[in-house]
Structures are given as structure tokens and as C-alpha cells.
C-alpha positions in Angstrom: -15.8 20.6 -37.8 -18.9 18.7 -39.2 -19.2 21.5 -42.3 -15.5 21.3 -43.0 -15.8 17.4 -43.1 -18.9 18.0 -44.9 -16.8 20.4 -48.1 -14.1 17.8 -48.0 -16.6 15.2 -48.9 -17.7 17.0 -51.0 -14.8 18.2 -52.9 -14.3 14.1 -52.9 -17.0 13.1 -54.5 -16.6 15.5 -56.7 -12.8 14.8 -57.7 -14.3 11.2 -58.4 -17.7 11.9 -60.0 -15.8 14.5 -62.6 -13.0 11.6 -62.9 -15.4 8.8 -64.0 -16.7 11.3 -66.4 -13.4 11.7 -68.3 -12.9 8.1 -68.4 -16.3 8.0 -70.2 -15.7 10.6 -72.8 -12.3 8.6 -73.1 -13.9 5.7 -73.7 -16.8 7.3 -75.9 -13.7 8.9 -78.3 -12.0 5.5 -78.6 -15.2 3.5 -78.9 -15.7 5.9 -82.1 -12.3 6.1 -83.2 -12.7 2.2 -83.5 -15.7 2.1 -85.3 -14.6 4.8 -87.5 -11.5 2.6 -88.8 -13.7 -0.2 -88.9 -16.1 1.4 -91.4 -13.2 2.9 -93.5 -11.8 -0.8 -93.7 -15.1 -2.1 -94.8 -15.6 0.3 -97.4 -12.3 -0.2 -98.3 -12.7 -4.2 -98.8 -16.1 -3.0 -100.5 -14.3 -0.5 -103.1 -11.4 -3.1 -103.9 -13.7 -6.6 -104.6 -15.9 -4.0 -106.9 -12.9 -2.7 -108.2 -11.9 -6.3 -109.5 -15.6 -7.3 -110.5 -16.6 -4.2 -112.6 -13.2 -3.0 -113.3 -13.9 1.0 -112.3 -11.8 4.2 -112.4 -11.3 7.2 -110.8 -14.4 8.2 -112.5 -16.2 5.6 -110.1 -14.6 7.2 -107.2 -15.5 10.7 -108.0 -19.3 10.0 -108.4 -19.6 8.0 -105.5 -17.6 10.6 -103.2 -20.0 13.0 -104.8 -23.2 11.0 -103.9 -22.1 10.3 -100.2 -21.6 13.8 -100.0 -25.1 14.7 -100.6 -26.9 12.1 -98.9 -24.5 12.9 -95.7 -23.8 16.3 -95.9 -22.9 16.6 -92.2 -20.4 13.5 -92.8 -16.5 14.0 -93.7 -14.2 11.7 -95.0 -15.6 10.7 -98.2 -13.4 12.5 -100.4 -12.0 10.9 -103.4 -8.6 10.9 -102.1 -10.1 9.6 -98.7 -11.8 6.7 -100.1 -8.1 5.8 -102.0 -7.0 5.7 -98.7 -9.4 3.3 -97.1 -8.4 1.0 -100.1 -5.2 1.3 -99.6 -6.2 0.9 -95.5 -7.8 -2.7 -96.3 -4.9 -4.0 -98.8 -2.6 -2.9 -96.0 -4.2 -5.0 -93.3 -6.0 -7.9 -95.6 -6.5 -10.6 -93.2 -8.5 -13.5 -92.5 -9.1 -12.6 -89.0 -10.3 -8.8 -88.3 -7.7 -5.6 -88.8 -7.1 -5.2 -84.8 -5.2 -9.0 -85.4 -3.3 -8.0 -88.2 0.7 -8.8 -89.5 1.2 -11.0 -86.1 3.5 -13.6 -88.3 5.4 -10.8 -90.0 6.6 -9.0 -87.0 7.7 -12.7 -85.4 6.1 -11.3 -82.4 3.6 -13.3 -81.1 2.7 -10.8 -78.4 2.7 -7.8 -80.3 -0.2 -6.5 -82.2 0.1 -3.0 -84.1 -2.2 -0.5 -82.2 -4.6 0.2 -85.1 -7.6 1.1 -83.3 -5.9 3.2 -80.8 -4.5 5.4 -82.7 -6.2 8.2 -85.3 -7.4 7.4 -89.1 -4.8 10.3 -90.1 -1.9 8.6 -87.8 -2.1 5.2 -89.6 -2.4 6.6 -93.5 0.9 8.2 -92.7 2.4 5.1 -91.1 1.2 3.2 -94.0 2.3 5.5 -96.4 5.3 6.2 -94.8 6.9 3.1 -93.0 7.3 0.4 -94.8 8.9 -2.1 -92.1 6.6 -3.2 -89.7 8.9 -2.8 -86.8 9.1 0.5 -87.8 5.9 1.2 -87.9 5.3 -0.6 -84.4 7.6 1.3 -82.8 6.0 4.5 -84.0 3.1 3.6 -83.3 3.9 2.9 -78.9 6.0 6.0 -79.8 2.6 8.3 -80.7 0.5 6.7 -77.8 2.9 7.0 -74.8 3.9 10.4 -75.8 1.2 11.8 -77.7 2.7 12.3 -80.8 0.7 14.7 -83.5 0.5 13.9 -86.7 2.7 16.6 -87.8 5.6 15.2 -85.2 5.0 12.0 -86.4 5.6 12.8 -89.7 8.8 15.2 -88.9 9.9 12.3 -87.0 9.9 9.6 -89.9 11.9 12.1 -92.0 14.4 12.6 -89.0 14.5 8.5 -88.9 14.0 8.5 -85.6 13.6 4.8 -85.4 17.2 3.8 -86.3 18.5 7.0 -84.4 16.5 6.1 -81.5 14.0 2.7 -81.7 16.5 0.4 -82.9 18.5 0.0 -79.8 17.5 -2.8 -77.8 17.8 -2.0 -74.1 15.9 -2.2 -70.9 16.5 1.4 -69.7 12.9 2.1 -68.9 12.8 -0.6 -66.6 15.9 -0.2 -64.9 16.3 3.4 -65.1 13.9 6.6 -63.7 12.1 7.9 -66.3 14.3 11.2 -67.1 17.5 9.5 -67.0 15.8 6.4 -69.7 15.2 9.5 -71.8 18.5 10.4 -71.4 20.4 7.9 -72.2 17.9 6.8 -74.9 18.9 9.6 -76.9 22.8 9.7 -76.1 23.3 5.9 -77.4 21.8 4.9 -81.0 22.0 2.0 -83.4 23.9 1.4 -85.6 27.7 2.4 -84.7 29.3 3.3 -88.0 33.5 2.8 -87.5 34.4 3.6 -91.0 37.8 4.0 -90.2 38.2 0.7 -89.8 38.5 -1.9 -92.5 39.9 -5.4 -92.7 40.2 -7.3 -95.7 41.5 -11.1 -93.9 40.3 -12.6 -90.7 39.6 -10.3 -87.9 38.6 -10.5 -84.1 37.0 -8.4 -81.4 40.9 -7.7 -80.7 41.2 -6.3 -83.9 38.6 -4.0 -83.9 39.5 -2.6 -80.4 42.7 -2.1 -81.1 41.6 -0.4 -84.4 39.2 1.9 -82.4 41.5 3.4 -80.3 44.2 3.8 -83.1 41.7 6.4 -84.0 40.4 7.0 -80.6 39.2 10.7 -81.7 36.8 9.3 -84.3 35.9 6.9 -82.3 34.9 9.1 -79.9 32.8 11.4 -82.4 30.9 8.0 -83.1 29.9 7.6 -79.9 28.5 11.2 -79.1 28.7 13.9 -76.9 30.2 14.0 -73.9 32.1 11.0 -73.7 36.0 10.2 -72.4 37.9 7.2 -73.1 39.1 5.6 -69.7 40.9 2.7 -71.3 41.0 -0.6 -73.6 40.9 -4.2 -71.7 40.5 -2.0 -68.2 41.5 -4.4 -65.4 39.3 -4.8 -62.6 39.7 -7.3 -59.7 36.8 -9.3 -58.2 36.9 -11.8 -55.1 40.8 -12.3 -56.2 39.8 -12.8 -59.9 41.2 -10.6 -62.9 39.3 -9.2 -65.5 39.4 -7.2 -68.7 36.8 -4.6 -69.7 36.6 -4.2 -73.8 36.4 -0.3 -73.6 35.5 1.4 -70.7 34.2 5.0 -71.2 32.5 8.2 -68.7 30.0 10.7 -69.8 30.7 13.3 -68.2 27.3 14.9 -69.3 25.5 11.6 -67.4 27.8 11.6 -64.9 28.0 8.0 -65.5 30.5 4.9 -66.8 29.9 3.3 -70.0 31.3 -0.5 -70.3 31.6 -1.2 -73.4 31.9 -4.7 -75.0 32.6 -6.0 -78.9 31.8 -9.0 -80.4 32.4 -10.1 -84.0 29.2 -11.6 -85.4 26.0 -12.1 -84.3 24.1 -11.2 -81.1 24.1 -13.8 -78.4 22.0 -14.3 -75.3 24.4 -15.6 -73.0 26.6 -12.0 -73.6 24.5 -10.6 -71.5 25.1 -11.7 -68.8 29.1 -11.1 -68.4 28.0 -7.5 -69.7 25.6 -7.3 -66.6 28.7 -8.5 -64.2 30.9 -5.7 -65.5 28.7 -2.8 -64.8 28.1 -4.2 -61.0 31.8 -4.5 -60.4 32.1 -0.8 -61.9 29.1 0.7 -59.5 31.1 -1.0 -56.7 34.9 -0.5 -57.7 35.3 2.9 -59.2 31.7 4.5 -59.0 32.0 7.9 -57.0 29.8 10.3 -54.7 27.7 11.9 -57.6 28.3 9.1 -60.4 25.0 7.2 -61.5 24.3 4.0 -62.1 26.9 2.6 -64.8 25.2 1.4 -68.2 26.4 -1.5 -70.4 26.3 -1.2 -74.3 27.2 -4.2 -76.2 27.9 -4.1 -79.7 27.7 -6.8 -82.4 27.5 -7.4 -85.9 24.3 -8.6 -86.3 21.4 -8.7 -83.7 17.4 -9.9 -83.6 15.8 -7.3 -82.1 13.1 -10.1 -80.7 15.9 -12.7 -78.6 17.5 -9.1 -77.6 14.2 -8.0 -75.9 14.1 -11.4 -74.1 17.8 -11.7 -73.1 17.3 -8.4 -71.3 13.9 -8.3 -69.9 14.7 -9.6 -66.1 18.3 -7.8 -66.4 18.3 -5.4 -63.6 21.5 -3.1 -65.0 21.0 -1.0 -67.3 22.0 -1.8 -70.8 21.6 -1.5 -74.6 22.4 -3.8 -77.7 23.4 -2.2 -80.5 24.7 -2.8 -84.4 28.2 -1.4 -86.1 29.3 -1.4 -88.7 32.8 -1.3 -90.4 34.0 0.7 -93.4 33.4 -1.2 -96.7 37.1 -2.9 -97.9 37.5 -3.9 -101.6 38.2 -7.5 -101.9 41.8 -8.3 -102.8 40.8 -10.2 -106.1 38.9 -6.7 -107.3 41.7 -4.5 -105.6 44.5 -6.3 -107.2 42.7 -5.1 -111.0 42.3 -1.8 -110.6 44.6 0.3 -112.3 47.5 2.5 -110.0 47.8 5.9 -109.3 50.7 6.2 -111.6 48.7 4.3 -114.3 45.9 6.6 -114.2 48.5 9.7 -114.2 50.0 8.3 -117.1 46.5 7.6 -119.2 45.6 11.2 -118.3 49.0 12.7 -119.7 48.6 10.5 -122.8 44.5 11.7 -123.6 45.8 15.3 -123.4 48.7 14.7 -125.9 46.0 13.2 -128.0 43.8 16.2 -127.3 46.4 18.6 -128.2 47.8 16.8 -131.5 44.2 16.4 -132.5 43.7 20.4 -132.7 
């Protein structure tokens, strides 16, 4: 008994010992990741203020890659095309304060920093290079360090646009939804909603544009994905004695799970929450089945900051996503009214090849 305590010990100790030396050589990697980036971005600032004093070329660039080279011959990253990057590296993060506080004020974010330091030298060229918006680019980067993307994925996935396919929906899904099932519905919903069949050249409601939407319910349904049955428009449900009228109420049947949809003409809202989060209760309780899950809420507006999205949902406990449409583009009546008719244009075509034909 006492040797068998005495392997289990040990097989303890050494579970923990070998543990505490990963989370060194983690922290070794990172500590040298960081200073890595720092030094770029000080040779970058270096490079650019010389650049402006002496006025240099590429000439400049090409010697001094050439000199580093020799006196640190064991040393990469001194190319001439590397050193462009590290100036483009400082211009891209030229603050007062140091590079891990960057861009604060342009995201409107005041708890969100971009991950610089966490992430490799080759990983932020190509976001630089690459993505432009600085939501974007925040989003790819928490996208690379939760699930490890490479720099060749996150590359494949900026030409794919995975941000507006997938990062642009706000929701709350990982927090109110196990972790396969977030995925999941992550990548069945999207943002925006293009209804192109629809246009509306006067005054409109959310009426409007239902009623619109199930006109041409089979489009509509495209739109929205895979999977996905129409139940019915302004669905009745009945709570405590009370009446009330679902927008659009949809089922996956590849989720196994309701969709409550609601529309609203204009801009996002806070307080839309709310009813949206009232619906999808009264769903899982009213018409929720053995072997449905958990209904999800989609609301879609107009117009929506991403930032007062995040907060309206972040102590929501049902599962829901905000996301953008968008209708087809109508010509103003004023323009319409100019352009020339069908029959018009018939009759200026007949007439050029008459002219054609008495000209040969």
C-alpha cells in the first residue's frame, strides 16, 4: 500500500513539476515575442524620424539590412522588406503612450485593447496590411488567440470575410450557450441580412417589410440559410391571459431549435431587447418539444453600434443575436420619373439602325 501511495505521489508531483515547466516556456515564448515587437517598433520609430531628417531611400535600407546581417549573422528579420515593415509597424501604432495601449479612442472601446503583444510579428503585418477597420482587426485578432489561428488561416480567412459573415453579429451565444452549439449557431446566423426583393420608394414600417418577406417567403428563406422553415408571421402566443404577436417565427430543423425573429425599421435600440428575451421564454415554455433546444432570438434592424449591442446583451440569459439588413436599392421617383421607357428605348434602337442602314 505504502509503495503504491508512494508511485501516485510520485506520478503527482510529476504531473505538477512538468506543468509549471510549460507555463515557463510559455511565458519565456511570450516574454520574447514581446520584446521582439518592441524592438521592431523601435527600429521602426528609428528608421522613420531618420527617414524625415536625412531624407533616405531604399538604398539606405539595403546597406543597413546588409550591415545588420554581418554583424548578426545568427539574427533574422533584418531584411529590407522586414525593416519596411517595422516602419510601417510604428506608423500603424504611433502613440504617445507605448504600442500595447494603442487605437483605444478609435475603437470607442474603452476596455478593449488590440492584443499586439500576444500575438506573432507575422500575424500583425498581415492584419495591418490586410484589415483596415480596427474592429476588424480586433476581432481577428481574439479570433487567432482563442483558436489558434495560423498565419495562413488568417489570411484565407480575411479573403473569405469572415468578419462580416461571422464577427459582425452581435450576440451573447457563448455565454448562454455550450460551446458546440455557440459554434453552431455562430455560423448558421450572419450579418448583414440582404432582402433585395424588397424595395419601397414612400414611407414604410416593420409591417411592410414582413409582409414583404413572406410575399417572397422562398427568398426569404434562402437569405436566412440552411435548414430553416417558416412557422408563421405575427404568431400568436398567449401568456398569463395576455395576447401577443411574434414578427416571424422560424425552426431549424438542422438545430433542432425555434428561431423568433423580430424587425425594426431604423436603428438598434437597447430596450428591444428585452421584449426579444420574453419571446423566446414563452416559446421554450409554450411550443418547445422533447428534443428541441433552447430557442434563439435574432433581431434585426437597420442600423446597429456594435459597442451599446454588446452591453444591451451582456447579462441577457437567452440566447440571442443582433444583426443588420438591408433592402434592395429603389430609384427615387424624381430620377425614375426621367428615364426614358421601354418603348422609347425600342424606338431609338429601331431608328439608329435605319440610320445604320441608309448610311451604307
Amino acid at each position: 500500500m505504502e509503495i503504491q501511495n508512494s508511485i501516485f505521489n510520485y506520478a503527482t508531483l510529476l504531473k505538477q513539476v512538468k506543468a509549471r515547466v510549460a507555463l515557463a516556456q510559455k511565458k519565456a515564448i511570450y516574454s520574447a515575442n514581446e520584446e521582439m515587437l518592441s524592438m521592431y517598433w523601435d527600429i521602426g520609430k528609428l528608421l522613420c524620424e531618420s527617414q524625415k531628417q536625412i531624407g533616405w531611400g531604399n538604398n539606405a535600407l539595403e546597406q543597413l539590412a546588409n550591415d545588420l546581417k554581418n554583424d548578426y549573422p545568427k539574427v533574422k528579420g533584418f531584411s529590407p522588406r522586414n525593416c519596411r515593415c517595422m516602419i510601417q509597424f510604428h506608423k500603424e501604432y504611433n502613440q504617445e503612450l507605448t504600442i500595447w495601449q494603442p487605437v483605444v479612442a478609435k475603437l470607442e472601446m474603452s476596455n478593449c485593447v488590440l492584443p499586439i503583444k500576444q500575438l506573432s510579428w507575422s500575424h500583425n503585418i498581415t492584419l495591418i496590411q490586410r484589415v483596415k477597420d480596427l474592429k476588424a482587426r480586433y476581432w481577428y485578432m481574439i479570433q487567432c488567440l482563442k483558436s489558434g489561428w495560423s498565419r495562413n488561416f488568417l489570411i484565407e480567412a480575411i479573403n473569405q470575410d469572415y468578419y462580416h459573415t461571422y464577427g459582425a453579429l452581435a450576440n451573447n451565444f457563448d455565454s448562454t450557450l455550450p460551446e458546440i452549439q455557440a459554434k453552431q449557431v455562430k455560423e448558421t446566423l450572419k450579418d448583414p441580412y440582404i432582402f433585395d426583393m424588397l424595395t419601397f420608394t414612400d414611407e414604410y414600417n416593420e409591417r411592410d417589410v414582413e409582409l414583404g418577406l413572406v410575399k417572397h417567403i422562398e427568398k426569404f428563406l434562402l437569405e436566412m440559410g440552411a435548414g430553416f422553415a417558416f412557422m408563421g408571421r405575427q404568431y400568436h402566443i398567449e401568456v398569463s391571459g395576455n395576447d401577443f404577436y411574434i414578427d416571424i417565427l422560424m425552426y431549424n430543423v438542422f438545430m433542432h431549435r425555434y428561431l423568433v425573429v423580430e424587425l425594426k425599421k431604423g436603428d438598434f435600440q437597447p430596450e428591444y431587447i428585452g421584449k426579444l428575451n420574453f419571446y423566446c421564454s414563452a416559446v421554450d415554455d409554450i411550443l418547445c418539444r422533447e428534443g428541441d433546444n433552447q430557442t434563439i432570438g435574432l433581431l434585426l434592424c437597420q442600423n446597429k453600434d456594435r459597442i451599446m449591442a454588446e452591453y444591451a446583451l451582456r447579462d441577457v440569459h437567452k440566447p440571442i443575436g443582433i444583426s443588420d439588413y438591408e433592402l434592395g436599392k429603389s430609384i427615387p421617383h424624381d430620377i425614375k420619373s426621367g428615364l426614358p421607357s421601354i418603348e422609347e428605348l425600342e424606338s431609338k434602337l429601331y431608328q439608329g439602325l435605319q440610320d445604320n442602314e441608309s448610311a451604307e
